[in-house]
TIBA-953001 format. One record per residue (C-alpha): residue number from 1; y, x, z. Coordinates in pm, 1 decimal, decimal comma. Layout:
<sites>
SITE_NUM_Y_X_Z
...
</sites>
This chain:
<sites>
SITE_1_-1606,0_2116,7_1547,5
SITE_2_-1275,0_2308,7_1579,7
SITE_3_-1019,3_2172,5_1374,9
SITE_4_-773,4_2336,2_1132,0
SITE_5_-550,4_2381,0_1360,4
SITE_6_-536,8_2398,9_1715,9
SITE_7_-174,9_2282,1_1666,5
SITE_8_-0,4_1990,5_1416,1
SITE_9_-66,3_1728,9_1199,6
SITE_10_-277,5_1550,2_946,9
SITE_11_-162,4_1324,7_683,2
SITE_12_-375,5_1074,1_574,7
SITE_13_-297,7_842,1_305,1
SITE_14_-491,0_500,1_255,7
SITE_15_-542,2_521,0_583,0
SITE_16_-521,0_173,3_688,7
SITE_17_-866,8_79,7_654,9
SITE_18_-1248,8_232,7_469,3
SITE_19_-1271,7_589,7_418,0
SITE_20_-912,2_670,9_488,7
SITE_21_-933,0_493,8_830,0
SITE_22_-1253,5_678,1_940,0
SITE_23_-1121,8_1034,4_847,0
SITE_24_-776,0_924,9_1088,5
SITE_25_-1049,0_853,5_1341,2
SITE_26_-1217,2_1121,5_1300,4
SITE_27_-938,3_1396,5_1244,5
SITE_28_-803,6_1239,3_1585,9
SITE_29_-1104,2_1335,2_1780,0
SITE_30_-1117,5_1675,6_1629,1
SITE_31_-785,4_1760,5_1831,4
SITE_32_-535,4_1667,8_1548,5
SITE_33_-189,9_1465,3_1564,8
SITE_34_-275,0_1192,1_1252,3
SITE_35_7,4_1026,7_1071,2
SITE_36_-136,0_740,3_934,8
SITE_37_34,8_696,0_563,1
SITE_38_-86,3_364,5_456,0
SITE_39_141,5_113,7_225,4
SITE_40_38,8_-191,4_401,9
SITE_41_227,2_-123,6_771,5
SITE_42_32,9_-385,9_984,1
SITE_43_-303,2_-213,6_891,0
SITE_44_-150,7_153,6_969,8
SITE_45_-47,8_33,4_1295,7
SITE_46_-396,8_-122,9_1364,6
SITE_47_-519,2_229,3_1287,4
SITE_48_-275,8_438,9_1466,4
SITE_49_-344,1_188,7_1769,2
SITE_50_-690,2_217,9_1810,1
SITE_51_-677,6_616,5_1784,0
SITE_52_-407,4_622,7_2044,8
SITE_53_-595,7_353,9_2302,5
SITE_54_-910,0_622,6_2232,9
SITE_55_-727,6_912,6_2348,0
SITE_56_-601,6_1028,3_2042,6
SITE_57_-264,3_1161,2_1881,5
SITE_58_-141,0_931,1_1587,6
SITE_59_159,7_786,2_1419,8
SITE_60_136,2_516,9_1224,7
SITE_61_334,5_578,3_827,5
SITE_62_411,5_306,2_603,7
SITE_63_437,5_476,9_339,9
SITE_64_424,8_456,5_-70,4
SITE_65_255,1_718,4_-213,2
SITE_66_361,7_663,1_-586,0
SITE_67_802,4_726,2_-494,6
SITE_68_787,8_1097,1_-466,0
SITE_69_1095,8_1117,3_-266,9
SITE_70_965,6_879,6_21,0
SITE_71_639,1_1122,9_-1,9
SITE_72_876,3_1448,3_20,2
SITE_73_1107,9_1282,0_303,7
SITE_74_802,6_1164,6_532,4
SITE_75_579,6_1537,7_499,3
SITE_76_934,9_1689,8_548,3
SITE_77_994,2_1443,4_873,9
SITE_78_661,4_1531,4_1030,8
SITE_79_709,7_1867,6_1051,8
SITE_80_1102,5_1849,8_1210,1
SITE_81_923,1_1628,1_1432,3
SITE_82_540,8_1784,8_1484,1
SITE_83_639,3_2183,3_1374,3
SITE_84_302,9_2225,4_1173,8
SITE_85_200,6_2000,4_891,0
SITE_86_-225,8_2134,7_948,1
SITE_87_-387,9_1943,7_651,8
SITE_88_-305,7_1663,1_407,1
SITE_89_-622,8_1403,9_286,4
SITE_90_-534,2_1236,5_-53,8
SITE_91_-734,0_962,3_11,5
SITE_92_-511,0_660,0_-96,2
SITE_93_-646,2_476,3_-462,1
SITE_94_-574,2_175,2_-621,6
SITE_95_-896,6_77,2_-878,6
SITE_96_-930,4_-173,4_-1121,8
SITE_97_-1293,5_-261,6_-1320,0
SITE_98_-1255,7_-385,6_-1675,4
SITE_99_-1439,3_-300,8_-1974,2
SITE_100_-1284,8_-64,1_-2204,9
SITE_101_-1078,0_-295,4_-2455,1
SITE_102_-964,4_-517,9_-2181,4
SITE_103_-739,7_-236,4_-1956,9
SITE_104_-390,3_-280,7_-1991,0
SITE_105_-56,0_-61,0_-1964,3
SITE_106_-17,2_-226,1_-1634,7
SITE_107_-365,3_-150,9_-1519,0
SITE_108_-344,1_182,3_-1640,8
SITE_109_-3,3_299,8_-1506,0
SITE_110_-71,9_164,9_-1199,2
SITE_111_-444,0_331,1_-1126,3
SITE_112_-245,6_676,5_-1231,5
SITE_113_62,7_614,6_-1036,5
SITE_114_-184,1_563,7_-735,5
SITE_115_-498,0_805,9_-793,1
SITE_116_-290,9_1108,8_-959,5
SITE_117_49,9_1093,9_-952,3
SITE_118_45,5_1019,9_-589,3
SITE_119_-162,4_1332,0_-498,8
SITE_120_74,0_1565,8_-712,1
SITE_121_380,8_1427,4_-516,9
SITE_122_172,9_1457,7_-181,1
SITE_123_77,9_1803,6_-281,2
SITE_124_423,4_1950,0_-369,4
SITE_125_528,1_1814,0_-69,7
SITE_126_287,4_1972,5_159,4
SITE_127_282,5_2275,2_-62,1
SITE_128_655,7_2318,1_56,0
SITE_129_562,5_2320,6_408,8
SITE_130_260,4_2500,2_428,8
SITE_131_364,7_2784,4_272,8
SITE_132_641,4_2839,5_457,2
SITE_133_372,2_2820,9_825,8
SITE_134_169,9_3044,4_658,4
SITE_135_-109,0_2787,9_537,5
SITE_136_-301,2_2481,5_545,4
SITE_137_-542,8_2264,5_433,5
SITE_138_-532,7_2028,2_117,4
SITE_139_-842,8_1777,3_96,9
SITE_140_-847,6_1497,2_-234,8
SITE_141_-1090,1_1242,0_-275,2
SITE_142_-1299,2_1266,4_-630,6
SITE_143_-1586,6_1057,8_-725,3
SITE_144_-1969,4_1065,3_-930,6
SITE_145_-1757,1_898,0_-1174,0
SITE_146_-1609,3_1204,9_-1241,5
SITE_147_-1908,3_1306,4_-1408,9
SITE_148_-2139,1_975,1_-1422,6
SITE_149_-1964,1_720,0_-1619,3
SITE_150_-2027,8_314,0_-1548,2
SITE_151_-1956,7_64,4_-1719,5
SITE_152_-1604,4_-92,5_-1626,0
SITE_153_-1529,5_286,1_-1474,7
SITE_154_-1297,2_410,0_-1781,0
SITE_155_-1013,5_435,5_-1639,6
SITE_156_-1121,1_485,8_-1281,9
SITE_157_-1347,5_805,5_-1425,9
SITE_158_-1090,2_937,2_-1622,5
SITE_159_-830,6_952,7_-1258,6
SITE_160_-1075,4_1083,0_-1058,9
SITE_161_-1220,9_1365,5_-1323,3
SITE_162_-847,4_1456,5_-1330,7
SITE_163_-818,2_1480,2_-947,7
SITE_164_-1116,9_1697,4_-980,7
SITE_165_-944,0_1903,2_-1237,2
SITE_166_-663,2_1977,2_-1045,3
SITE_167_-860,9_2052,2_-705,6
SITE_168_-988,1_2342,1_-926,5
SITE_169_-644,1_2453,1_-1049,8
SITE_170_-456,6_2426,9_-737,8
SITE_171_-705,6_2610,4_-547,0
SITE_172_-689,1_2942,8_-733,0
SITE_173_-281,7_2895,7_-765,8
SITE_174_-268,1_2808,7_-415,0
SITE_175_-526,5_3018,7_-275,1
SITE_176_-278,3_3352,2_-216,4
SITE_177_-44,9_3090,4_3,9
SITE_178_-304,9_3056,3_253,7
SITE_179_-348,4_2709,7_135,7
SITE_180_-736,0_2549,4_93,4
SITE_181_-755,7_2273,2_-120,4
SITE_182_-1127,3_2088,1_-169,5
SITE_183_-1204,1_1774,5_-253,0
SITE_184_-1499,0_1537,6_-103,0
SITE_185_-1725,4_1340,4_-350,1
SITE_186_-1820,8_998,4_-216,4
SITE_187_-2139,4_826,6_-277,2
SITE_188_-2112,8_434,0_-286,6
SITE_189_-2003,8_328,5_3,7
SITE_190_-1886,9_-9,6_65,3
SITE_191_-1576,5_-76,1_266,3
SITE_192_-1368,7_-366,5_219,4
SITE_193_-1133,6_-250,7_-35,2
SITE_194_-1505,3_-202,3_-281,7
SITE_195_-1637,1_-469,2_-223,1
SITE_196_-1338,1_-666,0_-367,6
SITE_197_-1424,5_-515,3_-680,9
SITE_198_-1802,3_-463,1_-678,1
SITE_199_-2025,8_-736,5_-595,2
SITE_200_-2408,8_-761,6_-410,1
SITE_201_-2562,1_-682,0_-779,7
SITE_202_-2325,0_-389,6_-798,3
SITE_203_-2409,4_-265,5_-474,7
SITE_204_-2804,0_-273,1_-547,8
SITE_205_-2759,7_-76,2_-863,6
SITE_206_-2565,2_225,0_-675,4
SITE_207_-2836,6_210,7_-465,6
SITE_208_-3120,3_244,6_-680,3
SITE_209_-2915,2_518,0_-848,7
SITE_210_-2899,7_666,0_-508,9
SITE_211_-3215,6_926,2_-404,7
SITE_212_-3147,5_807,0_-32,9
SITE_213_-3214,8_490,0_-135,9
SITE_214_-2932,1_363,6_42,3
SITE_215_-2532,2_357,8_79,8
SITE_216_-2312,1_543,7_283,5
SITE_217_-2049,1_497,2_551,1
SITE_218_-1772,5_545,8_593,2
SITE_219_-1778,3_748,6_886,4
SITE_220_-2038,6_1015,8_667,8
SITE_221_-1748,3_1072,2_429,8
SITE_222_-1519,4_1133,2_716,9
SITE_223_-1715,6_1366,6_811,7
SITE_224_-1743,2_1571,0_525,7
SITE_225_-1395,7_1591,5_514,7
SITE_226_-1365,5_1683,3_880,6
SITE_227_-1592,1_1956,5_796,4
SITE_228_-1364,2_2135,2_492,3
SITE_229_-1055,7_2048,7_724,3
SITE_230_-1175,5_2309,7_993,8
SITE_231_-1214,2_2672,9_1082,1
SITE_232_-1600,7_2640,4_962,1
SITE_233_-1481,5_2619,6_637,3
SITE_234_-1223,4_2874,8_670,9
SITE_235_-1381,5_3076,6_354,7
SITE_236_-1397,0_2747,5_98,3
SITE_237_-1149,7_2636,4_-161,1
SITE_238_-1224,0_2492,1_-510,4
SITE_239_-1502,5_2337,0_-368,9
SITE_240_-1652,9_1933,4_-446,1
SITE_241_-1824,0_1868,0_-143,4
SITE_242_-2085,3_1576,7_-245,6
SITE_243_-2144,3_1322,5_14,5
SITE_244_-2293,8_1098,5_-186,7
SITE_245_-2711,4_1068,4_-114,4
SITE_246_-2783,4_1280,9_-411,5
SITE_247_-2623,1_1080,6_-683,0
SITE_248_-2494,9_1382,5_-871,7
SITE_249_-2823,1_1549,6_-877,1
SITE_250_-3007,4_1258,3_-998,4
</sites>
């Protein structure tokens, strides 16, 4: 699969381990240079590390998604340094599980500051670039619990339907800059960041919810994003990709 570019880099954010380190991976092999944005910097060096020792491109990024102005500096670094800034993956989260009455201001600010604030700042930054190349690709990272609510998933739901939301949006005000933006829908799929959160029990309800009948990888997400990141899906924008064993159509 021919990536976005033949030319430049991908951001990735969360990318030092799960989903976000198997789309790095994965980007790399598709031909891309991979900054690899994570806030923990031994992890993003791991990451960057094992690409490189593989025969790919990457940088490693520590990097905190939530101060807009370290987002703006580092997209605006990569491409003095790289000259093409090919597609951005809003990736990085931060999720806490709580029933309704118990989330605080705390829990709250910080799952927005993470999950949507984040991806605005990352967007306007890449925004900036791309339109000034002539285009690129924008990929976010929803969730069922968009539309399926959980219990313990209020807040969680209610930053991911708005990431949806604004996949939507930006696409059609985007669209005339040459600029994609899509989102991918992961199924349950447990890395180690889940399963800090969602136990055995957890995991053997998502998969009884699941028409597979069983979870996904990481690897299957990366995939899917791989796939709305290249030339293949040179005609899509606005679009949820679902990678999630049929959850949503259960």
């Amino acid at each position: 699969m021919s990536p976005a570019s033949s030319a430049g880099a991908a951001l990735v954010t969360g990318a030092g381990r799960g989903i976000g380190r198997a789309t790095a991976e994965r980007l790399a092999r598709d031909g891309l240079r991979v900054v690899v944005a994570d806030r923990d910097e031994e992890s993003a060096a791991r990451v960057s590390e094992g690409i490189t020792s593989g025969g790919g491109c990457a940088e490693a990024l520590c990097l905190d998604v939530t101060d807009r102005d370290a987002v703006r500096g580092a997209v605006q670094d990569v491409v003095t340094r790289h000259g093409r800034l090919a597609v951005v993956v809003n990736n990085a989260m931060w999720i806490r599980y709580k029933p309704f009455l118990d989330f605080t201001e705390d829990d709250i600010d910080g799952m927005l500051a993470v999950g949507l604030k984040a991806v605005f700042w990352t967007m306007q930054a890449a925004i900036a670039a791309m339109s000034e190349q002539g285009g690129g690709v924008i990929v976010n990272v929803s969730s069922p619990a968009a539309w399926r609510g959980m219990p313990g998933t209020a807040v969680y739901s209610a930053v991911k339907g708005a990431v949806t939301s604004l996949t939507r949006q930006a696409s059609r005000e985007l669209g005339p800059l040459g600029i994609r933006v899509n989102a991918v829908v992961p199924g349950a799929i447990p890395t180690e960041g889940a399963r800090q959160i969602v136990d055995e029990a957890g995991y053997d309800l998502r998969r009884q919810m699941t028409p597979l009948a069983r979870l996904g990888s990481p690897e299957e997400i990366a995939a899917g994003i791989a796939w709305l990141a290249s030339e293949d899906a040179s005609y899509v924008t606005g679009h949820l990709l679902a990678v999630d064993g049929g959850i949503l159509a259960s």
